[in-house]
C-alpha positions, 0 to 999 in steps of 0.5 A: 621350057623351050631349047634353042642351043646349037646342040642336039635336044638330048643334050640339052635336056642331059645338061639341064638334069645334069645341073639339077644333079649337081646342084642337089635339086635331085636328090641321091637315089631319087627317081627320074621317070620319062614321063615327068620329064617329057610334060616338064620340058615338053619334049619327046619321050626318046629325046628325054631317053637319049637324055639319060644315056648321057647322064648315065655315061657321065655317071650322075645316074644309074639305069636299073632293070625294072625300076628305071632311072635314078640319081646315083649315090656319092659314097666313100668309094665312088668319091676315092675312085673318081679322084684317084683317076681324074689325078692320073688324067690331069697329071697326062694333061699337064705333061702334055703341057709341059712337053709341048709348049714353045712360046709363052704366048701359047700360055696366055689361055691359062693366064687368062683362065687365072685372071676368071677364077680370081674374079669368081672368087672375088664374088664368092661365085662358086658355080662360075668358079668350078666352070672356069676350073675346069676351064684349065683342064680344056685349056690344055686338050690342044697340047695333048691332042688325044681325043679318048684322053678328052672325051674320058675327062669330059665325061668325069666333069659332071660327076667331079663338079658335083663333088666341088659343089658339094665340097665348096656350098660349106667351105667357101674359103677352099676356092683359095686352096684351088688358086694357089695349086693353079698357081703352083702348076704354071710355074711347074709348067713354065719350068718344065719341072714333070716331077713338081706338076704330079707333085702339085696335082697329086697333093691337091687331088689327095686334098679335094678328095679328104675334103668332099670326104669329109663333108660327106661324113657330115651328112 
């Protein structure tokens, strides 16, 4: 495979994993050896090192003494932990928002985020949907303007995409869940309403988490 993304090759070669992870090529607990790795993508054994440094910092693998690199587990616990927190940083995005809009041109973005989600789901295209879901979330970095706010969030992204993969392969219909909340948060947005945006954000944060849950239980 040959690389030619302005980004650095260890980000690269994390991202091309990373999608592996996420889609569910690379099982939970399966082993990821360097070596493999480094004949595969015909890259540097350090580039592929630096690799898994990244994927280890965005949590879809954990380093373990002696025995290497490994995909990390999806248990009960991990899921409820993730969820917990994610909540409480898009509520501190969404009061960013609210506080710091002046003119309804500079809600265009999310409007536009909406009319791309809407499309997805019209296709039925999950992997463009969760992109563009979270699309939302960057769509509000500028108002909040806290670069350890953003880099925490983009970190969490490949481990809650994995979760709406998984959650989304067997339940298509919930797409259309996810419409309605974004729905919901404009408006709160539009009205300044800070209680009605945690209440949104809680109540489908509480949602999406009971749902991959569940779908975890069916395994």
């Amino acid at each position: 495979m040959t690389f030619k993304a302005p980004d650095s090759l260890a980000e690269q070669i994390a991202r091309h994993l990373a999608e592996r992870i996420i889609r569910g090529e690379l099982k939970e607990r399966e082993r990821i050896q360097e070596q493999k790795v480094t004949q595969a993508l015909n890259v540097s054994r350090g580039s592929v090192r630096e690799a898994l440094l990244i994927l280890e910092r965005r949590h879809l693998i954990v380093i373990l003494p002696r025995r290497g690199a490994q995909v990390s587990e999806l248990t009960a616990h991990h899921v409820s932990s993730l969820y917990a927190l994610s909540t409480e940083l898009y509520i501190m995005l969404a009061r960013a928002v609210i506080d710091r809009w002046q003119e309804q041109a500079e809600l265009v973005p999310f409007i536009e985020v909406q009319q791309r989600l809407l499309q997805s789901l019209q296709r039925g295209d999950i992997s463009a949907f969760v992109e563009n879901s979270f699309d939302v979330m960057r769509a509000a970095f500028p108002f909040a303007d806290n670069p350890y706010l953003q880099e925490t969030l983009e970190n969490l992204l490949p481990a809650i995409s994995r979760t709406y993969h998984l959650a989304l392969e067997r339940r298509k219909g919930e797409m259309g869940q996810f419409m309605g909340t974004f729905a919901g948060l404009l408006q709160a947005v539009i009205a300044r309403d800070h209680g009605r945006a945690r209440q949104v954000l809680e109540s489908y944060g509480q949602h999406n988490c009971q749902l991959v849950l569940a779908t975890l239980a069916e395994r």
